[in-house]
LUMTIDO-606138 format. One record per residue (C-alpha): residue number from 1; residue in one letter; x, y, z. Coordinates in nm, 4 decimals. Each point is the difference from the previous one (the first is absolute). Layout:
REM LUMTIDO-606138
<pos: NUM | code: A | px: X | py: Y | pz: Z> .
...
***
This chain:
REM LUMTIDO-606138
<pos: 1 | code: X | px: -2.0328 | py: 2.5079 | pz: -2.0902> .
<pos: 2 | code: X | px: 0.2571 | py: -0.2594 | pz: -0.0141> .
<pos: 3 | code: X | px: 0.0357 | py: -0.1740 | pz: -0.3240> .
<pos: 4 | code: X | px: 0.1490 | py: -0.3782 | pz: -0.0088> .
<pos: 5 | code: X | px: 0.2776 | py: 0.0818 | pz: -0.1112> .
<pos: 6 | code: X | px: 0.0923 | py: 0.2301 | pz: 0.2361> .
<pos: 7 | code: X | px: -0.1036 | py: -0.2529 | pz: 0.2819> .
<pos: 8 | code: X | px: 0.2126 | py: -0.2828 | pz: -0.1444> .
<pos: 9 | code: X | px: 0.3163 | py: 0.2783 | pz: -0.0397> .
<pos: 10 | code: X | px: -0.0285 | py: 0.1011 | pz: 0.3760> .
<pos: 11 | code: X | px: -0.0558 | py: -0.3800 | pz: 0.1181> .
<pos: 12 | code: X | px: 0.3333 | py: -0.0565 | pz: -0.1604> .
<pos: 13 | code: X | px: 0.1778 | py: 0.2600 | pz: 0.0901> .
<pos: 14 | code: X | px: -0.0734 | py: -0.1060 | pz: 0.3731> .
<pos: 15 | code: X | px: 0.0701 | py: -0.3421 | pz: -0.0979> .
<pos: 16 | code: X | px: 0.3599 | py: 0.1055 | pz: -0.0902> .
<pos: 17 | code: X | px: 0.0642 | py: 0.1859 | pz: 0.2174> .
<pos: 18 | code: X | px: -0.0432 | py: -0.2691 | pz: 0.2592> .
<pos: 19 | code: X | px: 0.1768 | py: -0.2470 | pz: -0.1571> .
<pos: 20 | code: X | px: 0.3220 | py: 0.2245 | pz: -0.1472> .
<pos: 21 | code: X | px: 0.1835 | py: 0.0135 | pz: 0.3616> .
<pos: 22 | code: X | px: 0.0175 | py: -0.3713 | pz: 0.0083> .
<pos: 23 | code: X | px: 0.0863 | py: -0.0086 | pz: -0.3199> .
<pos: 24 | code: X | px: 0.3023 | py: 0.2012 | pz: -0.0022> .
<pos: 25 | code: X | px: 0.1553 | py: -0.1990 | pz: 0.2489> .
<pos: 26 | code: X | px: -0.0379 | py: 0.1969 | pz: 0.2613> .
<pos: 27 | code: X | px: 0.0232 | py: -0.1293 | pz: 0.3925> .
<pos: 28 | code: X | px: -0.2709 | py: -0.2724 | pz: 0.1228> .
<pos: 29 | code: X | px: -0.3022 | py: 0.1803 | pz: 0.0372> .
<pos: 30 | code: X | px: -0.2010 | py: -0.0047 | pz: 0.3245> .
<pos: 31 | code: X | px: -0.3717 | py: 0.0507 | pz: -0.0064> .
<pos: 32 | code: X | px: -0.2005 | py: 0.0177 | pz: 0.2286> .
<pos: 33 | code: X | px: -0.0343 | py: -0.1523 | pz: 0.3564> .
<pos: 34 | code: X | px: 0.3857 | py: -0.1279 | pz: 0.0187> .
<pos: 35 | code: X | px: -0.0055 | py: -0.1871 | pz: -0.3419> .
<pos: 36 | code: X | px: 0.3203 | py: -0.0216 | pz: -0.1802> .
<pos: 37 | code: X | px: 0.1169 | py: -0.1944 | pz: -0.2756> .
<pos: 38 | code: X | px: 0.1772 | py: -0.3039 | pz: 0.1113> .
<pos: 39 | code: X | px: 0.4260 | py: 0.0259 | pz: 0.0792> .
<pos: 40 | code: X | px: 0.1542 | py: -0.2646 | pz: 0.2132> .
<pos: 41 | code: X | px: 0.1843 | py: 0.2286 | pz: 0.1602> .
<pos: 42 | code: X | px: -0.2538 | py: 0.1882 | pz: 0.1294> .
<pos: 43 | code: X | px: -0.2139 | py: -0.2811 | pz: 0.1062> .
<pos: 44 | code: X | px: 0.2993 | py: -0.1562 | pz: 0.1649> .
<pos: 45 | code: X | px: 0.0365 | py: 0.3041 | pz: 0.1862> .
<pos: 46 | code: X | px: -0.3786 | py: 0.0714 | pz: 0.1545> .
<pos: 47 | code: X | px: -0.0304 | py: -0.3896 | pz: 0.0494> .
<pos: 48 | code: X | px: 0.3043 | py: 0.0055 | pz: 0.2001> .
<pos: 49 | code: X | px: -0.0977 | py: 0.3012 | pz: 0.1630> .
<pos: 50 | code: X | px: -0.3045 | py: -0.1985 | pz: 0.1382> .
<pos: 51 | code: X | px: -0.2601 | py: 0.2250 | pz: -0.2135> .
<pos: 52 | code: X | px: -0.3113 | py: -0.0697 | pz: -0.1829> .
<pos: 53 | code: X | px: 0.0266 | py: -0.1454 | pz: -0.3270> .
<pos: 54 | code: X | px: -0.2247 | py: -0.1244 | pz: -0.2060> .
<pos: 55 | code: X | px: 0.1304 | py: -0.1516 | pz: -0.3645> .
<pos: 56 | code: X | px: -0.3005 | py: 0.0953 | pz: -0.2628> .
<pos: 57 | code: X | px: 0.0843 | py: -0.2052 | pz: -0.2893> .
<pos: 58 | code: X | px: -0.2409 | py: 0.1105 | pz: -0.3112> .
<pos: 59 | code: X | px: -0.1027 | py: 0.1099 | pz: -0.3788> .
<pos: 60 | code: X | px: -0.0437 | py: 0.2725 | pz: -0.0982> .
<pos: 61 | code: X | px: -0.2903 | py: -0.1375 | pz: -0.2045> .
<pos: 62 | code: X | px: -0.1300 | py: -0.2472 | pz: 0.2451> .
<pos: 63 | code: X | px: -0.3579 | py: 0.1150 | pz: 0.1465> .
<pos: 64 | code: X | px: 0.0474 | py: -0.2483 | pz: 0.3363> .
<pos: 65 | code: X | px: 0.3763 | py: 0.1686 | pz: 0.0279> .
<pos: 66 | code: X | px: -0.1580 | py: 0.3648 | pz: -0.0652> .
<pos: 67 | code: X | px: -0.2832 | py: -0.0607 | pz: 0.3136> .
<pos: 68 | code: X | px: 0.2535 | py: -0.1551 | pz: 0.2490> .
<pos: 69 | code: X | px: 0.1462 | py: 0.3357 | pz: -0.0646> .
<pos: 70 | code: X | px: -0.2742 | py: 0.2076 | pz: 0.0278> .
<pos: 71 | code: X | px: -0.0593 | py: -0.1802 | pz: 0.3207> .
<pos: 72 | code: X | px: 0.3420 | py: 0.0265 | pz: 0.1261> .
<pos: 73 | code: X | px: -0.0120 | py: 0.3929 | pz: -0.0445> .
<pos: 74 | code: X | px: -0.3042 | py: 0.0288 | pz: 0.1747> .
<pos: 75 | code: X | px: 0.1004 | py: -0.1883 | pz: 0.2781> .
<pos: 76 | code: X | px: 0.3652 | py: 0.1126 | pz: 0.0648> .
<pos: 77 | code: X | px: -0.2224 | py: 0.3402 | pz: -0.0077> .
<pos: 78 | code: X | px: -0.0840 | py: -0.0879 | pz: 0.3857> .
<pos: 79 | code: X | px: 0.2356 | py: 0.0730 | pz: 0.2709> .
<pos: 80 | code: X | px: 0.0575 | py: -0.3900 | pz: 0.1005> .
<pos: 81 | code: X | px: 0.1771 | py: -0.0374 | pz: -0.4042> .
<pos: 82 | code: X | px: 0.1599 | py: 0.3339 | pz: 0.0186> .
<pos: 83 | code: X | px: 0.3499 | py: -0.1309 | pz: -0.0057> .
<pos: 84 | code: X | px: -0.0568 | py: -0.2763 | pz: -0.2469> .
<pos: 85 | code: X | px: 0.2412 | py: -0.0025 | pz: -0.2630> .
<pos: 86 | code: X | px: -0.0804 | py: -0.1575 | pz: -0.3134> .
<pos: 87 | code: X | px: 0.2158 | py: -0.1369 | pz: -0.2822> .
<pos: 88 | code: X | px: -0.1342 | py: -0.0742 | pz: -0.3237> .
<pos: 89 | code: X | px: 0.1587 | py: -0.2347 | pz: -0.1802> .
<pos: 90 | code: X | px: -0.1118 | py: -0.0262 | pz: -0.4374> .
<pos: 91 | code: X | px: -0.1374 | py: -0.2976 | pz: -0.0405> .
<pos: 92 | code: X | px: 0.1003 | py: 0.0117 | pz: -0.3821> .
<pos: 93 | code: X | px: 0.3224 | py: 0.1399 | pz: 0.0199> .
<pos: 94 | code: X | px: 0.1683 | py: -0.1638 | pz: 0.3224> .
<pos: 95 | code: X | px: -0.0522 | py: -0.3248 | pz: 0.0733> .
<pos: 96 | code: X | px: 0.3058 | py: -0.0702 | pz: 0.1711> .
<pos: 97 | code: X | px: -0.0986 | py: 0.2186 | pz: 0.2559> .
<pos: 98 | code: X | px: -0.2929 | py: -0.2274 | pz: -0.0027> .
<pos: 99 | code: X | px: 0.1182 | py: -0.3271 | pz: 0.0209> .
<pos: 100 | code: X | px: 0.2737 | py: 0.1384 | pz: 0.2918> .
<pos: 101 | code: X | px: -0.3531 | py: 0.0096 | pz: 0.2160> .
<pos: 102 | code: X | px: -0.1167 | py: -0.2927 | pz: -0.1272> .
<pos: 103 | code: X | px: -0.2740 | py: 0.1062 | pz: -0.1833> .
<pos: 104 | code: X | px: -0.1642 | py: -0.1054 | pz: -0.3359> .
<pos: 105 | code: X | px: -0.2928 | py: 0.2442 | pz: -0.0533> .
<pos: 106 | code: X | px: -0.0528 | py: 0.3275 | pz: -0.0260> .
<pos: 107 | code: X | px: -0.2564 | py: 0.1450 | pz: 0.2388> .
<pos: 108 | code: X | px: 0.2129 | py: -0.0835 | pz: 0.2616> .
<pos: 109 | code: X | px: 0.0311 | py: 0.1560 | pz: 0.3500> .
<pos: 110 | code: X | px: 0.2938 | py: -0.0560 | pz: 0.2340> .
<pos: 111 | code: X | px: 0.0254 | py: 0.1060 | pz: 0.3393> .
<pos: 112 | code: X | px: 0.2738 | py: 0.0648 | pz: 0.2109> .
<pos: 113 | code: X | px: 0.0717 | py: 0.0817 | pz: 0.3717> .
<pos: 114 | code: X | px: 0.3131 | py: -0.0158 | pz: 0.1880> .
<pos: 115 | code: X | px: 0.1623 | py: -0.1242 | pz: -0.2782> .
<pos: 116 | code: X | px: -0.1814 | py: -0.2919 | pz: -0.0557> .
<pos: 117 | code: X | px: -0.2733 | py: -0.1282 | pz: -0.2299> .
<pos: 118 | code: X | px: -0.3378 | py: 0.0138 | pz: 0.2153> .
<pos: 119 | code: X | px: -0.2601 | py: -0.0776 | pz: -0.2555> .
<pos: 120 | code: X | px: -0.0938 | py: 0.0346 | pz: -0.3742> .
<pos: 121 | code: X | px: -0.2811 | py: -0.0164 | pz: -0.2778> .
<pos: 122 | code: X | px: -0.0884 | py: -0.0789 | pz: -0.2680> .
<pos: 123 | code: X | px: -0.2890 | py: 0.1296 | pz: -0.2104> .
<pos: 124 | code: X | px: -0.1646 | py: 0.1232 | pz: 0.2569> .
<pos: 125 | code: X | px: -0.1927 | py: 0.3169 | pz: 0.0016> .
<pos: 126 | code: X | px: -0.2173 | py: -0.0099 | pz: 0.2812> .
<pos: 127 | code: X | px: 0.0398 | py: 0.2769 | pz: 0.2498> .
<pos: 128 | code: X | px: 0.0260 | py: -0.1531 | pz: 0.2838> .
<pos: 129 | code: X | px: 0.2285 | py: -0.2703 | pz: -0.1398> .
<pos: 130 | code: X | px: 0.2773 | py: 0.3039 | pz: -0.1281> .
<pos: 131 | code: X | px: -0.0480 | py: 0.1816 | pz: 0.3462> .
<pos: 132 | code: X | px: 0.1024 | py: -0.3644 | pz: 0.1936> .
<pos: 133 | code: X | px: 0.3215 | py: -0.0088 | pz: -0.1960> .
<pos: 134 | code: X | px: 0.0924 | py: 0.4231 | pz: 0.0775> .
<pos: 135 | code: X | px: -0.1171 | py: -0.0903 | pz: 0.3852> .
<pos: 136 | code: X | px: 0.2391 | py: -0.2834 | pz: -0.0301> .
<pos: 137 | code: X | px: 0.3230 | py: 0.2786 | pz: -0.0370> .
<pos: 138 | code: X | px: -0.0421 | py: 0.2054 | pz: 0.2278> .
***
């Protein structure tokens, strides 16, 4: 039997031990389903490169920004959104990455095809809404 404080030492332990990497400074981590943290560069490259991009601007203690990505992961999970890449971009600790889109809020979705700006939203965490904006890239 498990007692609590055991529980609360293991829920730590996995806690750090997903947060360390990032905190050591080590290279933009991708997760899953093409998501990378956000370097112009890089997002100057794929747009230019005509690819799927989608610009997921969020908090990481925002409950509308965590379902938008829930939502985004389970759709780029379907062969249509394979090659969707997404950048997220902190909505507390770069905003003038922000503001270089033109956005104000966080829960933000930008999509991109060819290069160009095809749609965004805002807010928005309807399904079909957030699938819309991923058809929209590709």
């Amino acid at each position: 039997m498990f007692t609590r404080r055991t529980i609360l030492g293991l829920a730590a332990a996995a806690g750090a031990a997903a947060i360390l990497p990032a905190l050591a400074g080590l290279s933009p981590p991708v997760s899953a389903a093409g998501r990378v943290a956000f370097d112009r560069t890089a997002f100057e490259t794929a747009v230019n490169a005509g690819k799927p991009v989608i610009i997921d601007i969020s908090a990481s203690w925002c409950p509308t920004c965590q379902r938008q990505k829930q939502i985004l992961a389970d759709l780029t999970g379907k062969p249509e959104f394979a090659g969707v890449t997404i950048f997220e971009v902190d909505y507390d600790t770069q905003k003038d990455i922000m503001r270089s889109f033109g956005a104000q809020q966080r829960s933000t979705l930008i999509a991109f095809k060819n290069g160009n700006e095809v749609g965004r939203v805002v807010g928005d965490t309807r399904v079909p809404a957030i699938e819309a904006l991923l058809a929209a890239t590709v």
